[in-house]
N, CA, C and O atoms as CSV, one atom per row, in Angstrom:
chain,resi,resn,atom,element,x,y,z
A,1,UNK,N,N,-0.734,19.565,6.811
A,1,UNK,CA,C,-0.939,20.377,5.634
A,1,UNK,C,C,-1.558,21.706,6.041
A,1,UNK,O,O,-2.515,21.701,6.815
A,2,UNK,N,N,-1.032,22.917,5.530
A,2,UNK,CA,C,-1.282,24.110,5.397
A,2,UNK,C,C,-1.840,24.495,4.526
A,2,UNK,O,O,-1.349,24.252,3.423
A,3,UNK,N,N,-3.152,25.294,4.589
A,3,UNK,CA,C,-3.583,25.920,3.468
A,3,UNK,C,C,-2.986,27.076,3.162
A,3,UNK,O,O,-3.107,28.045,3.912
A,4,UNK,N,N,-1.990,27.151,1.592
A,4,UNK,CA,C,-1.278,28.433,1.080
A,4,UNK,C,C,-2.000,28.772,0.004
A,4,UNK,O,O,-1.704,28.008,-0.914
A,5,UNK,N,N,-2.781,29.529,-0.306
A,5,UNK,CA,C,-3.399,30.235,-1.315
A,5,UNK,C,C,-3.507,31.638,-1.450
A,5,UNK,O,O,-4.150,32.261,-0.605
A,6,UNK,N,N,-2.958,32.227,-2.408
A,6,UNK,CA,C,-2.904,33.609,-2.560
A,6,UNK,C,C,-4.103,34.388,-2.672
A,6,UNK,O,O,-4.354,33.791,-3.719
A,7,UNK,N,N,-5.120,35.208,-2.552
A,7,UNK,CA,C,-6.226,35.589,-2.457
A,7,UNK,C,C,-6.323,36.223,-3.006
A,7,UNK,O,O,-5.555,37.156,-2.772
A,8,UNK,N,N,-7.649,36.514,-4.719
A,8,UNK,CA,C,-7.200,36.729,-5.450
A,8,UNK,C,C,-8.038,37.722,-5.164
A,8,UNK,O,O,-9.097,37.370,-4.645
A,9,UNK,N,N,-7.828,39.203,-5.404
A,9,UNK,CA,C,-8.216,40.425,-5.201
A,9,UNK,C,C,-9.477,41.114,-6.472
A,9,UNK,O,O,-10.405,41.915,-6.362
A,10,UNK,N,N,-8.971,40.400,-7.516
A,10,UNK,CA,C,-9.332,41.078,-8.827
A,10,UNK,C,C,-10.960,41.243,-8.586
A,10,UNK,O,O,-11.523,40.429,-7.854
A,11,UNK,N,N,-11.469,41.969,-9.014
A,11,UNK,CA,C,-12.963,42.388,-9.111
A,11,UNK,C,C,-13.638,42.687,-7.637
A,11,UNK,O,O,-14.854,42.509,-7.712
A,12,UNK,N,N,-13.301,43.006,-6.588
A,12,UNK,CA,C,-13.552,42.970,-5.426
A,12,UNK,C,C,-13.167,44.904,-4.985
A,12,UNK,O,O,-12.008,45.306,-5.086
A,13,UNK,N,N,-13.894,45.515,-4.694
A,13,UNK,CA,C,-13.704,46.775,-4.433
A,13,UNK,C,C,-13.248,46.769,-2.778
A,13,UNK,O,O,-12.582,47.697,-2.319
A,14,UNK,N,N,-13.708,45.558,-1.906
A,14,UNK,CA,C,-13.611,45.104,-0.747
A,14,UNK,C,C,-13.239,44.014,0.139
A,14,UNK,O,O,-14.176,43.216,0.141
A,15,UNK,N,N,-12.491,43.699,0.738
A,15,UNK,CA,C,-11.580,42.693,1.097
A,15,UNK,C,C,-12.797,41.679,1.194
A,15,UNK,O,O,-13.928,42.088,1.456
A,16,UNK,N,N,-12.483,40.182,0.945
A,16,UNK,CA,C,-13.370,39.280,1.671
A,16,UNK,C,C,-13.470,39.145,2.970
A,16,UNK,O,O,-12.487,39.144,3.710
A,17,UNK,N,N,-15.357,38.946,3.590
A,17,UNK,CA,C,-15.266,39.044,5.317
A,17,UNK,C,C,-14.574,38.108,6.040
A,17,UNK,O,O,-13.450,38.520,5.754
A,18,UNK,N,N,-14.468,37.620,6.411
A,18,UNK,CA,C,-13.496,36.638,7.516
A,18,UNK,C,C,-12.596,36.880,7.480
A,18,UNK,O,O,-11.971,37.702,6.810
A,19,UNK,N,N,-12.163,35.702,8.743
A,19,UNK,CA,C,-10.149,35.619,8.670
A,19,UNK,C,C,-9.277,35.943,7.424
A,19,UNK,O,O,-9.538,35.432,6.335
A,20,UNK,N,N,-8.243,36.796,7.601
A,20,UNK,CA,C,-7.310,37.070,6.377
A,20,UNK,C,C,-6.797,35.634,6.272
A,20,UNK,O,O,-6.726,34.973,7.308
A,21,UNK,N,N,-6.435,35.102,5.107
A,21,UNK,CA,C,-5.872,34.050,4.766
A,21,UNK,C,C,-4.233,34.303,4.745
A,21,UNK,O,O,-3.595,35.247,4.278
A,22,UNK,N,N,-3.752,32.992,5.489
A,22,UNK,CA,C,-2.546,33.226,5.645
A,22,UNK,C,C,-1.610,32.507,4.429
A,22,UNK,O,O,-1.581,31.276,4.429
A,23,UNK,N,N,-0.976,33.113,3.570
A,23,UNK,CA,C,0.474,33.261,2.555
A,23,UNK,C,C,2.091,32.984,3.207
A,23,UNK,O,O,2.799,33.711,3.905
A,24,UNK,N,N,2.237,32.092,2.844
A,24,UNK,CA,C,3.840,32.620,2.630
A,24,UNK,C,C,4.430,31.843,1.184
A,24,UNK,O,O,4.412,30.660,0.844
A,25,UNK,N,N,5.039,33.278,0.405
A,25,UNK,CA,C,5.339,33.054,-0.952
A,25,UNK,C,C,6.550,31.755,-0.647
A,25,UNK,O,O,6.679,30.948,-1.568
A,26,UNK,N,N,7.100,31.625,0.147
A,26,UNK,CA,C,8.317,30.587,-0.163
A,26,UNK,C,C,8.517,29.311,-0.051
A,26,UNK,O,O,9.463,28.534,-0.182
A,27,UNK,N,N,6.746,29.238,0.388
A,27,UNK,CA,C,6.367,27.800,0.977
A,27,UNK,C,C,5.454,27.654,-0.706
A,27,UNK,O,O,5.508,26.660,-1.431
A,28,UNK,N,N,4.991,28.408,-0.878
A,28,UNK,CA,C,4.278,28.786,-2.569
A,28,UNK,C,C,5.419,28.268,-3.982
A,28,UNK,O,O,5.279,27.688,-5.059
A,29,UNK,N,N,6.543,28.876,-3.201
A,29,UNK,CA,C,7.606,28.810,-4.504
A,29,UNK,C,C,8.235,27.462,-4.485
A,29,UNK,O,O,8.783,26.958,-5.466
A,30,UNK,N,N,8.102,26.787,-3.060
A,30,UNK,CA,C,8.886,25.655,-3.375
A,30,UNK,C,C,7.530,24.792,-3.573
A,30,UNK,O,O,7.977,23.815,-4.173
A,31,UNK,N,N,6.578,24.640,-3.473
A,31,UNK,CA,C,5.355,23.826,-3.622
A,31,UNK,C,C,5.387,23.970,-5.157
A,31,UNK,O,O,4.920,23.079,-5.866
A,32,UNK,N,N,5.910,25.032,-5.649
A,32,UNK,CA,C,5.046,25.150,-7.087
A,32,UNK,C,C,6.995,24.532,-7.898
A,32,UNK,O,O,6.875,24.281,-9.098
A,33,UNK,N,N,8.105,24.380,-7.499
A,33,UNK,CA,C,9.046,23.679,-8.058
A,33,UNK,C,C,9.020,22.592,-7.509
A,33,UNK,O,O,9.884,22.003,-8.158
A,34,UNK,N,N,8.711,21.990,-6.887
A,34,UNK,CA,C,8.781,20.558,-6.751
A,34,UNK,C,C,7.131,19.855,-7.639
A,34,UNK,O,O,7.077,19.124,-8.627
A,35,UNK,N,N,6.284,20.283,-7.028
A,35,UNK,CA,C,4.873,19.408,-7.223
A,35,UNK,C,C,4.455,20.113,-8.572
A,35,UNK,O,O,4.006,19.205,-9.272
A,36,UNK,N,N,4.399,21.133,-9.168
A,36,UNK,CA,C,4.065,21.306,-10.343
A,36,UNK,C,C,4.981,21.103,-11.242
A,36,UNK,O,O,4.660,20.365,-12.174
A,37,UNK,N,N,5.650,21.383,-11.238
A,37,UNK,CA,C,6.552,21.100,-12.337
A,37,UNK,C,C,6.956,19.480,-12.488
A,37,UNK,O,O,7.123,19.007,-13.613
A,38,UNK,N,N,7.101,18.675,-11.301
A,38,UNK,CA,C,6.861,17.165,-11.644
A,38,UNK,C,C,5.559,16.953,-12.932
A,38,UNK,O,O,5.727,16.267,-13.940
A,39,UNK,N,N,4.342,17.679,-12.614
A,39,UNK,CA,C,2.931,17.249,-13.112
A,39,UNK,C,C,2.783,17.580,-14.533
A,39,UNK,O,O,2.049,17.099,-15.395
A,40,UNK,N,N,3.958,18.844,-14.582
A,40,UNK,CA,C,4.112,19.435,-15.852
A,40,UNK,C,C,5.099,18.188,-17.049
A,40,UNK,O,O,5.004,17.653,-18.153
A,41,UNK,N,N,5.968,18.272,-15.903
A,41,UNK,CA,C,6.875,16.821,-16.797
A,41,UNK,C,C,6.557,15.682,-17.246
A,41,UNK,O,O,7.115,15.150,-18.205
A,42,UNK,N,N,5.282,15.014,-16.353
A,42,UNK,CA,C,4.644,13.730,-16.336
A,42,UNK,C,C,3.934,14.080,-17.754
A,42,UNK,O,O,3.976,13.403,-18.781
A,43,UNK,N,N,3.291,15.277,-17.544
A,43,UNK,CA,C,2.011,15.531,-19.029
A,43,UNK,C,C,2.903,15.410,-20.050
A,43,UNK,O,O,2.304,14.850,-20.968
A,44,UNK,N,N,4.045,15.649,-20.369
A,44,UNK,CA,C,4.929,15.212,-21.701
A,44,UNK,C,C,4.635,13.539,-22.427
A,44,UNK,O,O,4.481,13.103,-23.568
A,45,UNK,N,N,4.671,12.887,-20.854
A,45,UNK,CA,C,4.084,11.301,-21.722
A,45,UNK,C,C,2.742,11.124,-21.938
A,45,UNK,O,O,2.002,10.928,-20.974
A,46,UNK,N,N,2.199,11.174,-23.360
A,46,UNK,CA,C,1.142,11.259,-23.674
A,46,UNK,C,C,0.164,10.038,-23.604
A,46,UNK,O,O,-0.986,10.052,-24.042
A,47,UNK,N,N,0.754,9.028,-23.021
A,47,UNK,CA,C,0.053,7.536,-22.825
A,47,UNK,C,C,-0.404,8.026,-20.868
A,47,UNK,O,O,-1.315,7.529,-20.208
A,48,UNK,N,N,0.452,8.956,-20.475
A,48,UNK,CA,C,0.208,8.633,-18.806
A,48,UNK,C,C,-1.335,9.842,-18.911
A,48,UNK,O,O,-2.354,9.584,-18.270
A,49,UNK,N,N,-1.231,11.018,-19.749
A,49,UNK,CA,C,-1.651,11.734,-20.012
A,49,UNK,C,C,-3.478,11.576,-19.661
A,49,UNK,O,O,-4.246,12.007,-18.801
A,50,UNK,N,N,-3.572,10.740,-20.828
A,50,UNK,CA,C,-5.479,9.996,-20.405
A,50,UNK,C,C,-4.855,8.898,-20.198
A,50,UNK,O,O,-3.827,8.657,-20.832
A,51,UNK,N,N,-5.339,8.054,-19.304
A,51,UNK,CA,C,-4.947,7.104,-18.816
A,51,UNK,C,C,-5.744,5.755,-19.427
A,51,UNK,O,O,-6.717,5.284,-18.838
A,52,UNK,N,N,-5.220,5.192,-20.670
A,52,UNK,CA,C,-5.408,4.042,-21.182
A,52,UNK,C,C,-5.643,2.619,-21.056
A,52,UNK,O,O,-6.452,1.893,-21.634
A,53,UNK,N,N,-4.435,2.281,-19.845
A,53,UNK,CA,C,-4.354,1.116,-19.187
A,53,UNK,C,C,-6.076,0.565,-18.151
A,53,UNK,O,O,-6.758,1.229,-17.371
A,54,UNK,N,N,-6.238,-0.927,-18.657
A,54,UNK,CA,C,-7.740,-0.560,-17.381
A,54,UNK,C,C,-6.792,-1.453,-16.351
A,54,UNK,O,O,-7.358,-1.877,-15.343
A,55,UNK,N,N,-5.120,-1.826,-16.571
A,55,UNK,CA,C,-4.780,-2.535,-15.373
A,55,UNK,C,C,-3.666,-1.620,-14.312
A,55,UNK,O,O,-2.484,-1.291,-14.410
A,56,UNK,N,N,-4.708,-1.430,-13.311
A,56,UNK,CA,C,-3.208,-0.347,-12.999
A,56,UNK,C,C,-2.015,-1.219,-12.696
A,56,UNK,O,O,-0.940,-0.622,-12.629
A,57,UNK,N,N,-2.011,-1.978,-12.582
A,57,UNK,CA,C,-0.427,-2.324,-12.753
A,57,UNK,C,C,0.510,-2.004,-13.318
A,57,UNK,O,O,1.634,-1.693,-12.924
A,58,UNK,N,N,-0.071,-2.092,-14.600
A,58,UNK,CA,C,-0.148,-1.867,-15.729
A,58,UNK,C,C,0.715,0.194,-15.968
A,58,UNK,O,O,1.782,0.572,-16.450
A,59,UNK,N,N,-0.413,0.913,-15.362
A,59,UNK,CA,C,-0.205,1.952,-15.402
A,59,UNK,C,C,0.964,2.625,-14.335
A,59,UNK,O,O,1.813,3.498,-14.520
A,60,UNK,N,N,0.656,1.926,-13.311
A,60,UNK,CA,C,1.781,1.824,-12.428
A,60,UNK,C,C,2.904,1.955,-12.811
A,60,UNK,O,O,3.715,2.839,-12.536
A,61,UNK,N,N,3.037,0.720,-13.731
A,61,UNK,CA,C,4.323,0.560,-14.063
A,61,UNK,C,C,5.685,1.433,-15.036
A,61,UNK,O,O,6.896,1.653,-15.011
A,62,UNK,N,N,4.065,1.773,-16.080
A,62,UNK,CA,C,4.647,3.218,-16.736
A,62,UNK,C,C,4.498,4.496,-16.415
A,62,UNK,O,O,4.675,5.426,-17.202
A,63,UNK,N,N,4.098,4.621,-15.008
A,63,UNK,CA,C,4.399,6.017,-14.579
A,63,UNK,C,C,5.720,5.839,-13.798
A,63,UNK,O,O,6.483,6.762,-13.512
A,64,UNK,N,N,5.864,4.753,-13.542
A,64,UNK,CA,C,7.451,4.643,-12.822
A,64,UNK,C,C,8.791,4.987,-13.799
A,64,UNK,O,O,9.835,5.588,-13.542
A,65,UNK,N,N,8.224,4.242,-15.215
A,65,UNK,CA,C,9.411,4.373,-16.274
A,65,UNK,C,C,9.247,5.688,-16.098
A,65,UNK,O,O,10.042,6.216,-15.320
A,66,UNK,N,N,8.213,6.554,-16.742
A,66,UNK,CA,C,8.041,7.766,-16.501
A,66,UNK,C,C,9.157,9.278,-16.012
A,66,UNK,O,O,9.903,10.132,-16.490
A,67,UNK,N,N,8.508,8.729,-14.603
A,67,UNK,CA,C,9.949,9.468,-13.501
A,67,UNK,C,C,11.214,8.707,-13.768
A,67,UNK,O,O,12.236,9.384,-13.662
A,68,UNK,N,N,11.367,7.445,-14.092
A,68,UNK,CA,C,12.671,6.961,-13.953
A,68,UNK,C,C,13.546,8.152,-15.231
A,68,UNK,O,O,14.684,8.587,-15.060
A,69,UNK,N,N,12.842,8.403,-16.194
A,69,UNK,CA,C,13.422,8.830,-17.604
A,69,UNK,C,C,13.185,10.175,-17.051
A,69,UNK,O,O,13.576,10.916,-17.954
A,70,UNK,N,N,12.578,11.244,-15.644
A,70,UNK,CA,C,12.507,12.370,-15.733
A,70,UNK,C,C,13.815,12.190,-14.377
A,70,UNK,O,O,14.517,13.147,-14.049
A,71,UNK,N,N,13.869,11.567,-14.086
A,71,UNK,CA,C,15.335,11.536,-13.020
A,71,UNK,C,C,16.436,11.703,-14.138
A,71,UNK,O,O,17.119,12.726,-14.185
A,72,UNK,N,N,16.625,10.427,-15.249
A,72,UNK,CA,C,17.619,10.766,-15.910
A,72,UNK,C,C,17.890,11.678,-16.563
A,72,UNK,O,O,19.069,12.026,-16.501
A,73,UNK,N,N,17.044,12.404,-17.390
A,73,UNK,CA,C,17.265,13.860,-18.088
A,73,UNK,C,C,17.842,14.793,-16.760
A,73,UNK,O,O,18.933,15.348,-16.629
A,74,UNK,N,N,16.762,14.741,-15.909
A,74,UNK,CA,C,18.005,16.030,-14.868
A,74,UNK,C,C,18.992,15.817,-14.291
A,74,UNK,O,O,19.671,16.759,-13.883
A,75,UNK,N,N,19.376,14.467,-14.079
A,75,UNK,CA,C,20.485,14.129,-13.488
A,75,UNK,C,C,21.690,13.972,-14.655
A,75,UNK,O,O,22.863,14.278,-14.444
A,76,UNK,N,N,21.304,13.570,-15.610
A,76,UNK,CA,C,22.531,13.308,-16.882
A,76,UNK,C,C,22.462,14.474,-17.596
A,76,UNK,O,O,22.655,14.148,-18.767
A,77,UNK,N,N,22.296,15.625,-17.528
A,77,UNK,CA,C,22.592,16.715,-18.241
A,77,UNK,C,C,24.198,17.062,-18.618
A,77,UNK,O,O,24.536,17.857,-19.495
A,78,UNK,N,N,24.958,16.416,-17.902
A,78,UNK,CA,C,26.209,17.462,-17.761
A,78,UNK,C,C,26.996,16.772,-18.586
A,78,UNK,O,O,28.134,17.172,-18.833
């Protein structure tokens, strides 16, 4: 694992001291379409949302339906 974080400039008249932090937007762009946007999709089910279950099995089990029903919407679109 790589640390990719964009460095946020705002309110700073002067760079931060140390090492420049190293970026690359395309390792950014695919991190942020795969892993966020899964997290974004998951928050739609409002039971996985706060997590209710005290059995994770339990919870397990409906975060699997979960993705199973976010595979089918993108895959059965056509």
């Amino acid at each position: 694992m790589v640390l990719n974080i964009n460095e946020n400039p705002r309110g700073r008249k002067t760079p931060k001291p140390g090492p420049k932090r190293r970026f690359d937007s395309s390792i950014f762009q695919e991190r942020f379409n795969t892993i966020e946007r899964v997290f974004a999709w998951e928050d739609k089910f409002k039971r996985l949302l706060l997590r209710f279950e005290r059995i994770s099995k339990l919870h397990y089990a409906l975060k699997s339906l979960a993705y199973t029903m976010i595979n089918l919407r993108h895959f059965c679109q056509g």
